[in-house]
C-alpha positions as CSV (number, residue, x, y, z in Angstrom):
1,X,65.0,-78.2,-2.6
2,X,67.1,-81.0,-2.2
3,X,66.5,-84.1,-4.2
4,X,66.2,-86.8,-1.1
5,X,63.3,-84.7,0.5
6,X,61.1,-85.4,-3.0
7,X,59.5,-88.8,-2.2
8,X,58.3,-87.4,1.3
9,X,56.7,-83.7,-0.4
10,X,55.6,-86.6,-2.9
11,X,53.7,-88.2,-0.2
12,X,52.6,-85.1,1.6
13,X,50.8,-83.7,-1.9
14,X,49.1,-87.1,-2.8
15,X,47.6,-86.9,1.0
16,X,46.2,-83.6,0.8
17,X,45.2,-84.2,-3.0
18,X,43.0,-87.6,-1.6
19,X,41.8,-85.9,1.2
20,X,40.9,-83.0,-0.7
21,X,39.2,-85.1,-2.9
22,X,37.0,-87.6,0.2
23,X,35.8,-84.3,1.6
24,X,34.7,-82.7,-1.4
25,X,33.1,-86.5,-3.1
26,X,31.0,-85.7,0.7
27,X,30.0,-81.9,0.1
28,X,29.0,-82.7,-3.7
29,X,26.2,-84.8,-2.9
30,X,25.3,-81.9,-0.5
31,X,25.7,-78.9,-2.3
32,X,22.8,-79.8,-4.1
33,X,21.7,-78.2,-8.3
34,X,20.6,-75.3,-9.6
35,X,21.3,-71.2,-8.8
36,X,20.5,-72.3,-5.0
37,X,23.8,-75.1,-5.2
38,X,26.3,-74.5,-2.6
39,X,29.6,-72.8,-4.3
40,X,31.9,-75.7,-3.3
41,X,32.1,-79.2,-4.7
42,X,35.0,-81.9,-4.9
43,X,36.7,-79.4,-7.3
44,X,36.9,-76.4,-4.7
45,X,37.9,-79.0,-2.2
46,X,40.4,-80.7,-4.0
47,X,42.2,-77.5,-5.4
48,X,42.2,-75.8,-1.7
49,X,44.3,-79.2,-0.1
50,X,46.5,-78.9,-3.0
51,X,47.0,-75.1,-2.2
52,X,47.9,-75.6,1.4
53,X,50.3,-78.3,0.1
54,X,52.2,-76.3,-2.2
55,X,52.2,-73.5,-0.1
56,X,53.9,-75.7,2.6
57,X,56.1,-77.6,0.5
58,X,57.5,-74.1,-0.7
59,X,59.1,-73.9,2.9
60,X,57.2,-70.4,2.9
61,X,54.9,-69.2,6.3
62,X,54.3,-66.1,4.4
63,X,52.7,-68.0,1.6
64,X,51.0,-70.2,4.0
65,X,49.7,-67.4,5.6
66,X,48.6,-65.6,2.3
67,X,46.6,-68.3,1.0
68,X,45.0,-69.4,4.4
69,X,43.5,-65.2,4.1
70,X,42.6,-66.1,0.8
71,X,40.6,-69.4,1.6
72,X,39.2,-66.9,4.3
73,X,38.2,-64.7,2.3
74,X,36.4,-67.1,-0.3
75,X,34.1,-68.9,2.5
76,X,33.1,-65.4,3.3
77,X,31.9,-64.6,-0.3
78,X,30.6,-67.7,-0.3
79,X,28.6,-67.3,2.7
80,X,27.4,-63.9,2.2
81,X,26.1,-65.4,-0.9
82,X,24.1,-68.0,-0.4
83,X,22.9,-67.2,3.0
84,X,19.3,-66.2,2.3
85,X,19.2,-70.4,1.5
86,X,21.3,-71.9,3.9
87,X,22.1,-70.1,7.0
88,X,24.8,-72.5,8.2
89,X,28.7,-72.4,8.2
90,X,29.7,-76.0,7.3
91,X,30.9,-75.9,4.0
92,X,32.7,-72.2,4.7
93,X,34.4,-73.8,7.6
94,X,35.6,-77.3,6.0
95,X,36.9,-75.5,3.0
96,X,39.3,-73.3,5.2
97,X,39.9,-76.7,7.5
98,X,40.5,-78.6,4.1
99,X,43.5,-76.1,3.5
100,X,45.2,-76.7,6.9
101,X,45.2,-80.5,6.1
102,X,46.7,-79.5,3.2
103,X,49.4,-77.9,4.7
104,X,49.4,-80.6,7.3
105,X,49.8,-83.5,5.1
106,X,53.4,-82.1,4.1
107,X,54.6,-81.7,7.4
108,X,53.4,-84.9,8.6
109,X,51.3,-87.2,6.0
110,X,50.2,-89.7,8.3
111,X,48.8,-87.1,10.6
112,X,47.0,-84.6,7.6
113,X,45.5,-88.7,5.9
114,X,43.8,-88.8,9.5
115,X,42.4,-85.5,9.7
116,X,41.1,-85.6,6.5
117,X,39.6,-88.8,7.1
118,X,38.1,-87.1,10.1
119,X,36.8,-84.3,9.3
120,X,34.7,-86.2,6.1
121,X,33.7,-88.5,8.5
122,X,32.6,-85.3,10.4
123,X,30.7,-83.9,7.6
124,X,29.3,-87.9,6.3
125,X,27.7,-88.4,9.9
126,X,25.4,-84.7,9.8
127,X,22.3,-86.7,9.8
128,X,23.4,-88.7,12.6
129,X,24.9,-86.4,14.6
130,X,21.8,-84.2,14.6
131,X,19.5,-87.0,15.5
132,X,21.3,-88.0,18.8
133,X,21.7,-84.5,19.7
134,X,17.8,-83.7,19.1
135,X,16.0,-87.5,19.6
136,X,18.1,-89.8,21.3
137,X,19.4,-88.0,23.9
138,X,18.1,-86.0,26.7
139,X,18.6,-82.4,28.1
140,X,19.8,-84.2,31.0
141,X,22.2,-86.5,28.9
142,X,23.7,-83.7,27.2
143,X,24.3,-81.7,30.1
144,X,26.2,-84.8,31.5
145,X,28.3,-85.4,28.4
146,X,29.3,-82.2,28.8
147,X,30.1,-82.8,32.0
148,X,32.0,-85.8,31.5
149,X,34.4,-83.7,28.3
150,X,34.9,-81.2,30.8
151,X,36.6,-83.4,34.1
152,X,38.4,-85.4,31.0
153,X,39.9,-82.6,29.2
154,X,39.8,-79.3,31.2
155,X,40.0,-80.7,35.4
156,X,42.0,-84.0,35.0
157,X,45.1,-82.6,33.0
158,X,45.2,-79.5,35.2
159,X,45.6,-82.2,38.4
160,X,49.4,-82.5,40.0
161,X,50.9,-85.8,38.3
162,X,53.4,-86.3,41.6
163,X,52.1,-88.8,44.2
164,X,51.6,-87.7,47.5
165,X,52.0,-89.5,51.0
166,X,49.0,-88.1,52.3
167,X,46.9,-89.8,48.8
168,X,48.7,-93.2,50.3
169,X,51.6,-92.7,47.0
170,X,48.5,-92.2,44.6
171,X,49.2,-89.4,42.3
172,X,45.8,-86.6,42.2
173,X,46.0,-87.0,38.2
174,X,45.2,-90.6,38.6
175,X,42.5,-90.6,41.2
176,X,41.0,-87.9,38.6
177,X,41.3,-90.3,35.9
178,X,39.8,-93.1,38.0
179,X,36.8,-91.0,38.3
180,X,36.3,-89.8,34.8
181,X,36.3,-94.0,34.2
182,X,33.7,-94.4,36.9
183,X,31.8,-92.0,35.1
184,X,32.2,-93.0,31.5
185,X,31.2,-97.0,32.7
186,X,28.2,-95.5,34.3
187,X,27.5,-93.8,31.1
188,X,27.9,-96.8,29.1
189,X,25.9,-98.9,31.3
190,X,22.7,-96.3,30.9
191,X,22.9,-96.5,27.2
192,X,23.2,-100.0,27.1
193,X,20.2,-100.5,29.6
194,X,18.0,-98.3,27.2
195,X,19.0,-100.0,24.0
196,X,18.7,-103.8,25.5
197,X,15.3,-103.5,26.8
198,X,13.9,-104.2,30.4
199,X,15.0,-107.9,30.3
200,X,18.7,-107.2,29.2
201,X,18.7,-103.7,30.2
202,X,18.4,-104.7,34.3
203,X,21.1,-107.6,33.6
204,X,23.3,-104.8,32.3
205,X,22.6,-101.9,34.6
206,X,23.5,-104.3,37.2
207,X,26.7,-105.0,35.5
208,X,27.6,-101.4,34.9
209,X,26.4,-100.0,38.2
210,X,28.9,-102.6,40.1
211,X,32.0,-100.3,39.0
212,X,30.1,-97.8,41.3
213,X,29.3,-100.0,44.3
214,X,28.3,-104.1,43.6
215,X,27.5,-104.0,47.7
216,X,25.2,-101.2,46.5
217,X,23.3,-103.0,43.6
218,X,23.3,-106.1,45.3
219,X,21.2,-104.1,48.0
220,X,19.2,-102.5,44.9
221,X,18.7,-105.6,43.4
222,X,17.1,-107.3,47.3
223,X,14.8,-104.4,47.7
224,X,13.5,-104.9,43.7
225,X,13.0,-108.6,44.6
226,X,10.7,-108.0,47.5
227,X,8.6,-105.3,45.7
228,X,8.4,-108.6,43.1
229,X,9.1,-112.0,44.9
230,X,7.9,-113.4,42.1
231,X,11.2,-113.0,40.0
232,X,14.4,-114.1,42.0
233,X,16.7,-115.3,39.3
234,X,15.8,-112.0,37.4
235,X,17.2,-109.9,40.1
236,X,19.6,-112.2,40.9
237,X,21.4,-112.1,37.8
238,X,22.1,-108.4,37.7
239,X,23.2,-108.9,41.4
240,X,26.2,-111.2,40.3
241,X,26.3,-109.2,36.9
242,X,27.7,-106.5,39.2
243,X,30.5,-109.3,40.7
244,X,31.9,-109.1,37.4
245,X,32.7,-105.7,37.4
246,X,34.3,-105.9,40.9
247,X,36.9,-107.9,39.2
248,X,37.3,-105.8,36.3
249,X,37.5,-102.4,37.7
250,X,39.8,-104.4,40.6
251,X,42.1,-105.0,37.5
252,X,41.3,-101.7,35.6
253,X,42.1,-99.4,38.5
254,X,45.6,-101.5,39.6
255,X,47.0,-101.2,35.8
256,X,46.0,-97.5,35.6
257,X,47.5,-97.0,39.2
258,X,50.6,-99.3,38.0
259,X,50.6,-100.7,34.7
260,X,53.1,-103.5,35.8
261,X,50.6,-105.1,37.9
262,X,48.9,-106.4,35.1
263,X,50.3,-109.4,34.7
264,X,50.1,-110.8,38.1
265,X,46.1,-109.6,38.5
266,X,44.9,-110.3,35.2
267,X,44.7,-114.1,35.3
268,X,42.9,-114.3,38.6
269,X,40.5,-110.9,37.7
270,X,39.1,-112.0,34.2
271,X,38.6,-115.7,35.6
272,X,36.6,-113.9,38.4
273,X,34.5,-111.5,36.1
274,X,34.1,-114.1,33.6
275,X,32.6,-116.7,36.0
276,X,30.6,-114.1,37.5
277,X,29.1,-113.0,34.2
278,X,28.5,-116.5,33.2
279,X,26.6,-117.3,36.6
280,X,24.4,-114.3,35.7
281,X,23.7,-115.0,32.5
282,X,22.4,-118.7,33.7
283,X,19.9,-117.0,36.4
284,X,19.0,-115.1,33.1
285,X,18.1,-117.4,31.0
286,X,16.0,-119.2,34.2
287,X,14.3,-115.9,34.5
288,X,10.6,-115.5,33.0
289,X,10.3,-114.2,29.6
290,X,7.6,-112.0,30.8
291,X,10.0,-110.0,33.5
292,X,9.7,-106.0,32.6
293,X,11.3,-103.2,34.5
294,X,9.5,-100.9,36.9
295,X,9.8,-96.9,36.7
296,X,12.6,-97.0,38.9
297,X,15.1,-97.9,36.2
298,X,14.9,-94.5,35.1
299,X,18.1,-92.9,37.0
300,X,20.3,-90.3,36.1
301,X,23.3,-91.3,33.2
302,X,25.9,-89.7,35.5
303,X,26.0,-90.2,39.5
304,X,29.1,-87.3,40.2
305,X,28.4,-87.8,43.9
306,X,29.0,-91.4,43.7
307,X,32.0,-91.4,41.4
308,X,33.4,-88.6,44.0
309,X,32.7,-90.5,47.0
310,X,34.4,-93.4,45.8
311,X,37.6,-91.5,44.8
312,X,37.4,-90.0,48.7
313,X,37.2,-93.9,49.7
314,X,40.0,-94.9,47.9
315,X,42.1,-92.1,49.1
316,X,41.1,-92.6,52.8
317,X,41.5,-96.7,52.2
318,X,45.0,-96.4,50.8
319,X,46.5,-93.8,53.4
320,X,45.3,-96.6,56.5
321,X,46.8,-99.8,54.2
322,X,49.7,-97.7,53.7
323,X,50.5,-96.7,57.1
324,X,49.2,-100.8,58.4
325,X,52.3,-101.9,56.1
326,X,54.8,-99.4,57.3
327,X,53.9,-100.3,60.6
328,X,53.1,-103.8,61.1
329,X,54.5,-104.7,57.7
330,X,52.6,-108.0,55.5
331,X,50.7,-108.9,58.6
332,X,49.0,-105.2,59.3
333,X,48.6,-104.9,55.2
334,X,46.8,-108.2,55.1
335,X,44.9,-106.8,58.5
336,X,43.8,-103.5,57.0
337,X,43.2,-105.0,53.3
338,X,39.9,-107.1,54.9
339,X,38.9,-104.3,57.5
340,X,38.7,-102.4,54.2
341,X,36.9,-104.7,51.8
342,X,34.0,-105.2,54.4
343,X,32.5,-101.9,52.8
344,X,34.8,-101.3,49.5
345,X,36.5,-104.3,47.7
346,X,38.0,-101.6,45.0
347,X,40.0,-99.6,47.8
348,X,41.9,-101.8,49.9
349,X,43.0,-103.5,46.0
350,X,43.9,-99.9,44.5
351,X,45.9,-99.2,47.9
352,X,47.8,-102.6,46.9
353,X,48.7,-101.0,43.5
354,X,49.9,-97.7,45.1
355,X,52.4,-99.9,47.7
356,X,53.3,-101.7,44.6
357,X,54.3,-99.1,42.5
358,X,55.8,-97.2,45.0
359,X,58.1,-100.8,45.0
360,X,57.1,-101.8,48.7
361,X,55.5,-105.1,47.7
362,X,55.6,-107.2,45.0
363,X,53.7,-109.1,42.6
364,X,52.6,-112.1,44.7
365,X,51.6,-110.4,47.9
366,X,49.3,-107.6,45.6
367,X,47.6,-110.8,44.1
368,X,47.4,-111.6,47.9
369,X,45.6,-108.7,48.5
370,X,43.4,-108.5,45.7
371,X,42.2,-112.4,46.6
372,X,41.6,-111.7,49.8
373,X,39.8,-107.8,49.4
374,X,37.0,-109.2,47.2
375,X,36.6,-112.4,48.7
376,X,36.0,-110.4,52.1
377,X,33.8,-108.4,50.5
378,X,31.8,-111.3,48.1
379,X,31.2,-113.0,52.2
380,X,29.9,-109.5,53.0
381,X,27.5,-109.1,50.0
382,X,25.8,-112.6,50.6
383,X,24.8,-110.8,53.6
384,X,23.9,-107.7,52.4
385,X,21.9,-109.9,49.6
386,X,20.3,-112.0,52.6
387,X,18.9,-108.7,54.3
388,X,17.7,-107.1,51.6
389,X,16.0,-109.5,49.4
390,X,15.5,-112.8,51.4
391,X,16.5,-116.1,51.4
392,X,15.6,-117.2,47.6
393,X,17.4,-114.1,46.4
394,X,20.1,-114.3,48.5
395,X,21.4,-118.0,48.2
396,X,21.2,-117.1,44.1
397,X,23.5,-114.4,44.6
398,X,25.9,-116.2,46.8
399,X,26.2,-119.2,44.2
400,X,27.1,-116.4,41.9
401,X,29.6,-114.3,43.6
402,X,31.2,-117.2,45.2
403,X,31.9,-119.7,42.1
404,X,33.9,-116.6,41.0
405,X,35.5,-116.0,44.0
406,X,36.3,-120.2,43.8
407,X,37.8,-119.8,40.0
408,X,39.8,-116.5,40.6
409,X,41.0,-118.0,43.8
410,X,41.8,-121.0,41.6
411,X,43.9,-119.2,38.9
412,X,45.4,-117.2,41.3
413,X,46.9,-119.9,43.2
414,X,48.1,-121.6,39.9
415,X,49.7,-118.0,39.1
416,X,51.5,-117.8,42.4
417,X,52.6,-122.0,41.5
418,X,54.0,-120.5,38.3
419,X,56.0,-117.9,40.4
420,X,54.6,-114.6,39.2
């Protein structure tokens, strides 16, 4: 062994030595006393990272292989023992992945330190764990958390990463990705709605349901307010709450489409969504105290359809914008951008993004468009908000919508001054 690879084996056997030694600390409070203990402690832990680091530093697979059989062969004694008490497989199974960070530590020490931190976090958050996947969630919630892992880690990656002129330049890996976000927002947004309560939890469904469709919840929010005129600033708020996600998922879908664009929509989008989520919590806090939620905030976590149909839109949106530009160049993008935003304010924007990562605009006129898409729509969901829920509804929502419209259109022109 030469001597300058010392201080790095060095490192490599102190990491699987201290991670031997977190996850076993975490299996001796549960391996409990007497002839019914679990065999393995912080000892048995310790001793089996420091055997998968020897065995690695030796620069020997056989070895590594030999004692990985052994550490087999132990959590099978060890189960077959003590199975009549405890049925499970956790200890047998961390003491065998307690050896591979121990071989992992040597080759990479910053890696095996994070593994082993993991997996006694694993083990530390049992009770936890078991409670959310028995109390706190539902059949239905699991089976949508499922879903969710599945389009993230199994249909996304297996999507062609290569844009394609009939997507409008968008690459199919993206648009996936865009929809696993939809998805995860929605997710977020259902969790926090159960967690805030009925007065918070409609201000935040709002909020998180506007990365689906704000048109949409501004229309949910009208038809509430007429089942219950008696609450206008209540359903208001959640209204413009869903404004401020126009302007984030406007910014969120342009970086992930082209991470460049960044820094000439960020200015203008968070002054937008944080106007609009300042508006909303002022209609809020002018709401009654006594406002509860009616049974028809009980919707499912995950909305597929809606996440799907939305993709579709931004597909269609960005081949027309695409083909206006090529065509009739600024003027027919400009053109298509507001024909768009009348129903979607997210797909004339993400179009935008496509064009400019494809290098066919810049900076300036994709802040152009992404001014002018949600400001087009905003004027068309004052509408929406007028025919759905009335005038004492609607004249909320616009005050809302628009003074962020106002301050994004603000910093956006004091971007362009600055010559982004």
């Amino acid at each position: 062994m030469d001597i300058a690879e010392l201080p790095s084996q060095w490192l490599g056997l102190a990491v699987a030595l201290g991670c031997g030694l977190l996850i076993g600390l975490e299996r001796e409070r549960r391996k409990g006393q007497g002839p019914t203990r679990q065999p393995a402690g912080i000892r048995s832990f310790s001793l089996a990272a420091l055997a998968g680091a020897l065995a690695q530093a030796l620069q020997q697979p056989a070895l590594v292989f030999a004692g990985a059989l052994m550490i087999i062969a132990l959590a099978t004694v060890a189960y077959l023992k003590s199975r009549s008490d405890d049925p499970g497989l956790t200890t047998e199974l961390a003491l065998f992945a307690t050896y591979l960070v121990g071989v992992l530590a040597v080759a990479s020490p910053a890696l095996g330190a994070a593994c082993g931190a993991g997996v006694a976090a694993l083990l530390a958050a049992r009770g936890w764990l078991h409670r959310v996947s028995t109390q706190l969630l539902s059949e239905q919630e699991v089976q949508d958390l499922l879903l969710l892992a599945a389009l993230a880690l199994v249909v996304v990656p297996l999507l062609p990463a290569r844009p394609l002129p009939w997507l409008g330049g968008i690459q199919p890996r993206s648009l996936g990705l865009l929809v696993v976000l939809i998805l995860a927002l929605q997710a977020i947004g259902h969790v926090a709605t159960r967690w805030l309560g009925p007065r918070l939890g409609l201000a935040a469904s709002g909020f998180f349901s506007g990365f689906v469709s704000s048109t949409a919840t501004v229309a949910t929010m009208g038809a509430r307010h007429r089942a219950r005129p008696d609450q206008p600033a209540w359903h208001a708020s959640a209204g413009v709450m869903s404004g401020a996600a126009t302007w984030l998922q406007a910014l969120l879908m342009s970086v992930a489409l082209a991470p460049a664009a960044g820094a000439a929509l960020a200015p203008s989008a968070l002054a937008g969504a944080c106007t609009a989520l300042g508006a909303g919590w002022v209609l809020l806090r002018l709401s009654h105290t006594s406002a509860t939620a009616d049974a028809s905030d009980d919707v499912r976590p995950l909305r597929l359809r809606e996440a799907a149909i939305v993709a579709a839109v931004l597909a269609g949106v960005a081949w027309v914008v695409a083909q206006a530009q090529q065509h009739f160049g600024t003027t027919g993008l400009f053109a298509g951008v507001a024909l768009a935003a009348l129903a979607d304010a997210h797909a004339p924007v993400v179009s935008g993004a496509a064009l400019f990562q494809a290098g066919r605009v810049d900076a300036s006129t994709l802040l152009a468009c992404m001014l002018l898409a949600i400001g087009v729509n905003t004027a068309s969901r004052c509408v929406v908000a007028w025919l759905s829920g009335g005038f004492a509804y609607a004249w909320r929502v616009a005050a809302g919508l628009g003074s962020a419209a106002v301050a994004a259109g603000a910093m956006g022109w004091m971007t362009l001054a600055a010559g982004v």
